[in-house]
Each structure stands twice: as structure tokens, then as C-alpha cells.
C-alpha positions as CSV (number, residue, x, y, z in Angstrom):
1,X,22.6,27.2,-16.2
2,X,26.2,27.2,-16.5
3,X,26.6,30.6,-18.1
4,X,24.8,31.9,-15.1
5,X,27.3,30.1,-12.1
6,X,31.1,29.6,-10.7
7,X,30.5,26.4,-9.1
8,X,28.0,23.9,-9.2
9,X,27.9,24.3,-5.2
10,X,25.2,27.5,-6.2
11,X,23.0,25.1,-7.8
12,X,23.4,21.7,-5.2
13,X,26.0,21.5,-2.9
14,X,27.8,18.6,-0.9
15,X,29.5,19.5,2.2
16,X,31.5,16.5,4.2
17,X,33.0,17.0,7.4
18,X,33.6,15.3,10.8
19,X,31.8,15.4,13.7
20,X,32.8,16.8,17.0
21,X,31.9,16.3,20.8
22,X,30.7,13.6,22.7
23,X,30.1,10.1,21.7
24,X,29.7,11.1,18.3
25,X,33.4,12.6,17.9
26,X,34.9,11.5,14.9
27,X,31.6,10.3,12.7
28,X,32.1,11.3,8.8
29,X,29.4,13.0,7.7
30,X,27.8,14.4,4.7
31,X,24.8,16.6,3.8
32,X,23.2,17.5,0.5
33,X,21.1,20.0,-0.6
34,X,19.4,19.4,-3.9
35,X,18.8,23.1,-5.2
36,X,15.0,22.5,-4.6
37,X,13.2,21.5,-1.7
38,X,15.4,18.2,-0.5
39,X,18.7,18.3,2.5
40,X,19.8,14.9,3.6
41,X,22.4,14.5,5.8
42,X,24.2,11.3,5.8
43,X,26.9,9.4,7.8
44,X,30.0,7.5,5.9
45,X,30.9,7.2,9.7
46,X,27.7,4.4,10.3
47,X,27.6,2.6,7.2
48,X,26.4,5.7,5.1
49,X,22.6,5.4,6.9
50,X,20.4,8.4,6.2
51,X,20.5,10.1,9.7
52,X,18.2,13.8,9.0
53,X,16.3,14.6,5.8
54,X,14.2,17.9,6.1
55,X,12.0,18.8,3.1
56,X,10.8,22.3,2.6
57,X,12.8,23.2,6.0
58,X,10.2,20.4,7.8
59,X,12.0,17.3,9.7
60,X,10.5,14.0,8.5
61,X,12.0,11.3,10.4
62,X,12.7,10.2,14.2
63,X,15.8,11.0,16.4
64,X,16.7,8.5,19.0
65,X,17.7,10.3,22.6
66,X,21.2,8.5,22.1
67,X,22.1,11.2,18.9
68,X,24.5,10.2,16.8
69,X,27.0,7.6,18.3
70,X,30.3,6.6,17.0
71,X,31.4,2.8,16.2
72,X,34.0,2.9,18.8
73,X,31.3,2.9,21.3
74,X,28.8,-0.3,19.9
75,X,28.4,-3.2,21.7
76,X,26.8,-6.6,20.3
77,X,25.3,-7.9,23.1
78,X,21.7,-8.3,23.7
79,X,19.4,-5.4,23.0
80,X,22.7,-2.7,23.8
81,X,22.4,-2.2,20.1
82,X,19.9,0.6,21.2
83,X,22.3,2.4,22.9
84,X,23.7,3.2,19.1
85,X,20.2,3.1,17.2
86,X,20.4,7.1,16.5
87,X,17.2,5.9,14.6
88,X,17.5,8.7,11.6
89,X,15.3,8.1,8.0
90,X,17.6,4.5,7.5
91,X,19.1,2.4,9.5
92,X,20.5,-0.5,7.8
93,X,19.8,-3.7,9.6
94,X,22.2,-7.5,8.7
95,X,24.1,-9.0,7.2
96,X,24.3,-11.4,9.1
97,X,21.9,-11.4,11.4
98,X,18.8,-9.0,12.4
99,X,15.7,-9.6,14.6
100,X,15.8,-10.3,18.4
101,X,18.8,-10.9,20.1
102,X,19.5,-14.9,19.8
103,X,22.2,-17.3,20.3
104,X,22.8,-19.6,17.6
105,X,25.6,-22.5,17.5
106,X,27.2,-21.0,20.8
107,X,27.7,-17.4,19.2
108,X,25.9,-14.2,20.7
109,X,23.6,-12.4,18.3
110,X,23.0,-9.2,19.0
111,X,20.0,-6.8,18.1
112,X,20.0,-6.0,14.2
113,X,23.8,-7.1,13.4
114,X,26.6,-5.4,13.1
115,X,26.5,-3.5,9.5
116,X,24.7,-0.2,11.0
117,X,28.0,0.0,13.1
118,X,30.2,0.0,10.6
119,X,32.2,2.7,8.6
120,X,32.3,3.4,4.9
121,X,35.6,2.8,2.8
122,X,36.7,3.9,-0.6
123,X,33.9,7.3,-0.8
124,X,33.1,8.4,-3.4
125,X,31.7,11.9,-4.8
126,X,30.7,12.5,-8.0
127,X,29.2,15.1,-10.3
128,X,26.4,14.3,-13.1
129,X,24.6,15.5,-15.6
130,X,21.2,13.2,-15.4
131,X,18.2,14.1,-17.8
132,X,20.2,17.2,-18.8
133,X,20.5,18.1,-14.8
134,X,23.4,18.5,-12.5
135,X,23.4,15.3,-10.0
136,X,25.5,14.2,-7.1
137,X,26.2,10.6,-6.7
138,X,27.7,9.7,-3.5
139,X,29.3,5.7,-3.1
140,X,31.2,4.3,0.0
141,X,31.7,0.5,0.7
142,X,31.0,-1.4,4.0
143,X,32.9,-4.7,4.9
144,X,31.4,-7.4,7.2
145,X,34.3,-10.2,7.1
146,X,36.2,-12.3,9.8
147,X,38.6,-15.3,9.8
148,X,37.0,-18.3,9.1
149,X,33.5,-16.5,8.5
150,X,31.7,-14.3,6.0
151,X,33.7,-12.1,4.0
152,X,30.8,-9.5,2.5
153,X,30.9,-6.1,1.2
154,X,28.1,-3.8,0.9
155,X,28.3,-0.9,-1.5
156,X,26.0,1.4,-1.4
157,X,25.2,4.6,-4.0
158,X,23.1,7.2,-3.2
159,X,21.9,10.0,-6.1
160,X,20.6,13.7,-5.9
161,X,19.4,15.2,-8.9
162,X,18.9,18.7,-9.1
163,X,15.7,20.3,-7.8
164,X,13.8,16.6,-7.7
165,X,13.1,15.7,-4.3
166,X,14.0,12.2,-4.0
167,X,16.5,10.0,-3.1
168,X,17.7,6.6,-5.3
169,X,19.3,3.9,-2.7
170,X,21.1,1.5,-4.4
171,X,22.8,-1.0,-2.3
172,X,25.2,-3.8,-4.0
173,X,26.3,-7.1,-1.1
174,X,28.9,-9.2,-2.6
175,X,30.4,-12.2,-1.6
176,X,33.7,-12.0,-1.5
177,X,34.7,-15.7,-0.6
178,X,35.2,-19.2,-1.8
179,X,32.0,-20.5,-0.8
180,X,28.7,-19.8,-0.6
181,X,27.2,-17.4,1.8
182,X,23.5,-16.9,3.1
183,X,22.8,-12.7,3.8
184,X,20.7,-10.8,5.6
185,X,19.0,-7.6,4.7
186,X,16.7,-5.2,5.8
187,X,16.3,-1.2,5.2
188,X,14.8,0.3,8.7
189,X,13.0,3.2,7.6
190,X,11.6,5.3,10.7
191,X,9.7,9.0,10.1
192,X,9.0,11.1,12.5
193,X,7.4,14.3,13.8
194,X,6.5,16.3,12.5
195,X,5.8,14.8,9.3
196,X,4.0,11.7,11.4
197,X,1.5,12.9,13.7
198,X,-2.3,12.2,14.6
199,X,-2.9,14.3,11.1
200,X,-1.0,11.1,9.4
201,X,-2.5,8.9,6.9
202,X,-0.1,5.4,6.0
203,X,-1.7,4.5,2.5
204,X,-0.1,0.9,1.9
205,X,-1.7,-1.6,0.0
206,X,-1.4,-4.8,2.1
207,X,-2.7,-8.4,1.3
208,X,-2.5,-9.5,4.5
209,X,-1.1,-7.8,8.4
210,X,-0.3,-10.7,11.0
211,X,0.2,-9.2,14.4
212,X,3.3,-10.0,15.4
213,X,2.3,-10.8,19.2
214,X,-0.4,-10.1,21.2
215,X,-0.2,-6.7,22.1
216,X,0.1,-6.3,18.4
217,X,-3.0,-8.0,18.4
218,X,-5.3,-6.1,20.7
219,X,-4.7,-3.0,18.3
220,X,-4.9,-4.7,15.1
221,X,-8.0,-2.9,13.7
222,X,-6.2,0.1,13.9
223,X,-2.6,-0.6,12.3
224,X,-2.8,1.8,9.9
225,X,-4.1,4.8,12.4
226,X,-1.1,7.2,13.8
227,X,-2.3,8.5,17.2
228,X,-0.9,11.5,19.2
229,X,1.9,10.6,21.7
230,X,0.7,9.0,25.0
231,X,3.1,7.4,28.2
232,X,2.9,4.6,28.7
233,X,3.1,2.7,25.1
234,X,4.0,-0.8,24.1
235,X,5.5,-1.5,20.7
236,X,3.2,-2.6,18.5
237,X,4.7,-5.1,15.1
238,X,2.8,-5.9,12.3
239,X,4.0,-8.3,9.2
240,X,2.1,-7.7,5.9
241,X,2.4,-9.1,2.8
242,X,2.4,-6.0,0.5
243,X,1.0,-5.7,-2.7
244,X,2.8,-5.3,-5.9
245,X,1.7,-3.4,-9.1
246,X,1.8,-4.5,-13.1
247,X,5.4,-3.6,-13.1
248,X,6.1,-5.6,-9.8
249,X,6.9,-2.9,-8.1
250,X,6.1,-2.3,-3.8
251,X,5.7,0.2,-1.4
252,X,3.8,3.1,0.4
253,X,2.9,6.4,1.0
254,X,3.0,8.6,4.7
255,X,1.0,12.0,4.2
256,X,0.4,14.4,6.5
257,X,-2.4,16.6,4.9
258,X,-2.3,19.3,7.5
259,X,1.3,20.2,6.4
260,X,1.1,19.3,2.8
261,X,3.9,16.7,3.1
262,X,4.5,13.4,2.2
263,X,7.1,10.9,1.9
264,X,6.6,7.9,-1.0
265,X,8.9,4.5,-1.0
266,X,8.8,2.0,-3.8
267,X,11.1,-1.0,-4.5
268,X,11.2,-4.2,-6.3
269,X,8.7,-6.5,-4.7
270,X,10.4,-10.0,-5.4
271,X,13.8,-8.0,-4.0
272,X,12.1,-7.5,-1.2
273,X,9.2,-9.8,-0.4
274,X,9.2,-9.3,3.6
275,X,7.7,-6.5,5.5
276,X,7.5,-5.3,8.8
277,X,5.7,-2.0,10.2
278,X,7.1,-0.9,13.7
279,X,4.3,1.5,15.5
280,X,6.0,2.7,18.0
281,X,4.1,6.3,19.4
282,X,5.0,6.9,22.8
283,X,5.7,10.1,24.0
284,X,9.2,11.2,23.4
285,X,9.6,8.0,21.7
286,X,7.1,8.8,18.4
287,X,8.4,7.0,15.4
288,X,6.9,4.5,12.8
289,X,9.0,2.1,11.0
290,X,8.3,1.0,7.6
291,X,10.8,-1.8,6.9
292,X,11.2,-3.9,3.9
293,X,13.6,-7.3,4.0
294,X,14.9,-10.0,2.2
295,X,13.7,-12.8,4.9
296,X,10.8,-12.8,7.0
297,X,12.3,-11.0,10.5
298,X,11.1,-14.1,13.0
299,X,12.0,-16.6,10.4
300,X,14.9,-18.7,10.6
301,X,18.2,-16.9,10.7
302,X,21.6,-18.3,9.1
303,X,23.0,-21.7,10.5
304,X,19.6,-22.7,11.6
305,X,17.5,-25.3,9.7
306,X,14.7,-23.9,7.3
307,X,16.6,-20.6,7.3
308,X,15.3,-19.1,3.5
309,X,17.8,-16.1,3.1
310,X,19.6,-15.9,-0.6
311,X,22.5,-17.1,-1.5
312,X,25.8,-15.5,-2.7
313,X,28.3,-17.8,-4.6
314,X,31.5,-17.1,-4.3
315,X,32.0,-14.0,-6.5
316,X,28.3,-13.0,-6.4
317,X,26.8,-9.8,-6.0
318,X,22.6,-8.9,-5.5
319,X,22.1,-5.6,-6.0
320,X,18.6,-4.1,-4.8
321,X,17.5,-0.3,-5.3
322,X,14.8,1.6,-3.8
323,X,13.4,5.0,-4.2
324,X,12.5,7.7,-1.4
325,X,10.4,10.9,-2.8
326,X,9.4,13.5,-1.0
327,X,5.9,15.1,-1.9
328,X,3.5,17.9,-1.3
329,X,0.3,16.1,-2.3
330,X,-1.3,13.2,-3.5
């Protein structure tokens, strides 16, 4: 393919730029397009999350009224946390807390933790050759660290191959101090319309679904039905314990047959044992999460007794990996 180009921009191209306007002024972001049917655009600005990916010109995730909102402008308290959930494909959730706001040994914890907030350091680009294809590879590295508290990176590498429509996440935490230190981590994936509407079939192999209250509960035969938008709407949470194949290997499938389009996660089972589904399809507000963690969400968090999240010595690293591919049929 060489012989036939200039620049490898007229096969897949990476544009990065800064964002302008409102409260999103001054959010890095970057957007790929793959050379086939794959753009993602992502933000360095808020800890590298995935905030659009359109496949085959189609939008497949959820866009939170808020837009895109820069760090400057979080605030930990409570449930404001919303107020910066932009929503997107990812939204990462830790790593030091996530689940409902709580207060825990006299300290505030907000929604979800702080790590969604945060900026990328040291990005990197980088140009491949994969399987005899051209690749990007894009790395940047989030720091959650305070005196006399954690002092964690997160380093996270995303990679594009040419004309295969998939993303590879691969997310490394280290522990960067002299002691050991519990994390939290969890990967909020939320699709949208109009790859999720009433057309929408969730194919997930699932051992068990606890409702995770009872309004949950009242709906539970239909957990895996996605109806058409209605006002009012209740969240609706259900835990599962998912299924794993010979190769120990998790995940699941969203396919909208009407449109031909389709969205397929898989992950390490053990790296991610915990699973929570987020139905949330009210109108204006119609988004499903799909959200695999390292700790069960209304478990114990850190500093309380029972709490069952890994453990980082000092020096340590865990490094988990998922894969997102975008499909046409099944």
C-alpha cells in the first residue's frame, strides 16, 4: 500500500486538537478513523474515556445533555458528578471509590470517583505495522495521588488497526507507593441511539441477574428487553454473574438487526468477575450501561471491613485488557 500513498493519514488518520467554547474549553481531544468502517473520538482531556464512536457513519453510544465538560468544572460532592458524566461509549469509574455517594472514615465520597475527571499525561502516538497492517496506538497516563494517601497511576493504550473495526483497551494501575494499596475499577460502557432502540437484542450469557432494588425487581422478567423511550422512567440495575467460555473469556453482544449493527465486548472473566447492567430508557435520557468491575459495586468499598478489592504492593501493576468490535451481523 505504500507505493500507492504520501502519508499514512490516506489510509488511517489521527487528528488531536483542543476543544473550544463553553464548559468544555480546553478538553484535549483526539479522533481516529480506521480506513474502514470505525471513527472514535477520544478525550486525553477526561482520562482518555471514549466520548463518540460512529460505525458505518451510525452513532452507537449515549450523550449526556451536560456535553463534554472540562475538569476545571467537577465537583466531588454527592451525586454533582452527573453534572460532568458526558456519558460517551466509556466512562471510567475508581480508583478509589465508585458506587453511590458515601462517607467513609469522615471523608466525602462522591459518585464514581475522581479518575473520569482527570487529565492524561505523557501521550503518546504511535504508528504500527500489526499483522502486516498499518496501526495507531495511542497511550496517556492518569495520576490519582495525594499526601498521605494513594499514589496510583493508570495507563491506558488504546489500538486501531487498519480497516478492522475494533478497539483493544488496555488499561495498566500501578501502585506507585511504599505500601500496599486496595483499587477500584470499573469500565462504564453506555450505547445509545440509534444503535439501542426497541429493534435491540442484548445477547449475554448470564448465570444469575439479582435486581439490584425493587424497582429493579418489578421489571426483572424483562432485563434483557430494550423498549422505546417513555417519560416518566426509573433506573432500573441489575447484577449478573456472567458466564465465561473454555478460554475464560466474558462478555456480550448489542445488535440491532433493523440496521445491521452491532457492538461485541469481551474481557478476561477472572479480571473482571463483577457486573452491573444500567437500563436506563427514558425519553431524552435512553442509554444502557454494560459495566464490568473488579469488586462487586454495593460491596464494601476501601477502609471498610470486608472490602474484597485487589491489592497493589508497593511497585505493583494489574494490567486488564478488553476488546470492543463493531459488527454488521451475527
Amino acid at each position: 500500500m505504500l507505493e500507492y500513498i504520501g502519508d499514512l493519514n490516506q489510509l488511517m488518520s489521527c487528528q488531536n486538537y483542543i476543544l473550544s467554547g463553553g464548559l468544555q474549553e480546553g478538553v484535549r481531544a483526539i479522533e481516529i478513523k480506521n480506513g474502514g468502517n470505525l471513527s472514535a473520538t477520544m478525550l486525553p482531556g477526561r482520562c482518555m474515556d471514549i466520548y463518540q464512536v460512529h460505525y458505518k457513519g451510525k452513532n452507537t453510544n449515549y450523550i449526556a445533555p451536560c456535553e463534554i465538560v472540562a475538569p476545571k468544572y467537577y465537583e466531588s460532592q454527592g451525586t454533582k458528578w452527573l453534572r460532568n458524566f458526558f456519558v460517551g461509549l466509556l466512562t471510567t469509574c475508581g480508583l478509589q471509590y465508585f458506587g453511590s455517594p458515601k462517607v467513609i472514615d469522615g471523608e466525602d465520597h462522591g459518585l464514581h470517583g475522581r479518575i473520569s475527571n482527570t487529565p492524561a499525561e505523557n501521550i503518546r502516538f504511535e504508528r504500527l505495522i500489526k499483522n502486516s497492517k498499518p496501526a495507531i496506538k495511542i497511550e496517556g497516563t492518569m495520576r490519582e495521588a495525594r499526601l498521605f494517601g494513594e499514589n496510583l497511576t493508570l495507563k491506558r493504550q488504546m489500538k486501531f488497526i487498519y480497516n478492522e473495526d475494533k478497539i483493544v483497551l488496555k488499561d495498566t494501575i500501578t501502585n506507585n507507593g511504599f505500601g500496599n494499596r486496595q483499587f477500584l475499577y470499573a469500565l462504564h460502557l453506555n450505547f445509545g441511539y440509534p444503535l439501542l432502540d426497541a429493534e435491540t437484542r442484548l445477547i449475554i450469557e448470564s448465570e444469575q441477574v439479582t435486581p439490584r432494588d425493587d424497582q429493579a425487581a418489578k421489571y426483572v422478567a424483562t432485563w434483557q428487553k430494550i423498549e422505546a423511550p417513555s417519560y416518566p422512567y426509573q433506573k432500573r440495575c441489575y447484577f449478573r454473574k456472567l458466564a465465561r467460555d473454555l478460554q475464560g473469556m466474558s462478555g456480550y453482544t448489542l445488535f440491532n438487526d433493523k440496521l445491521g449493527l452491532g457492538v461485541k465486548v469481551s474481557y478476561k472473566h477472572d479480571d473482571l468477575p463483577f457486573f452491573c447492567e444500567w437500563k436506563m430508557l427514558g425519553k431524552g435520557e435512553y442509554v444502557l450501561g454494560l459495566e464490568p468491575m473488579n469488586v462487586f459495586l454495593d460491596g464494601p468499598k476501601l477502609n471498610e471491613e470486608g472490602c474484597m478489592a485487589p491489592i497493589l504492593a508497593p511497585g505493583a501493576d494489574m494490567t486488564y485488557e478488553v476488546e470492543i468490535e463493531f459488527i454488521d451481523k451475527i
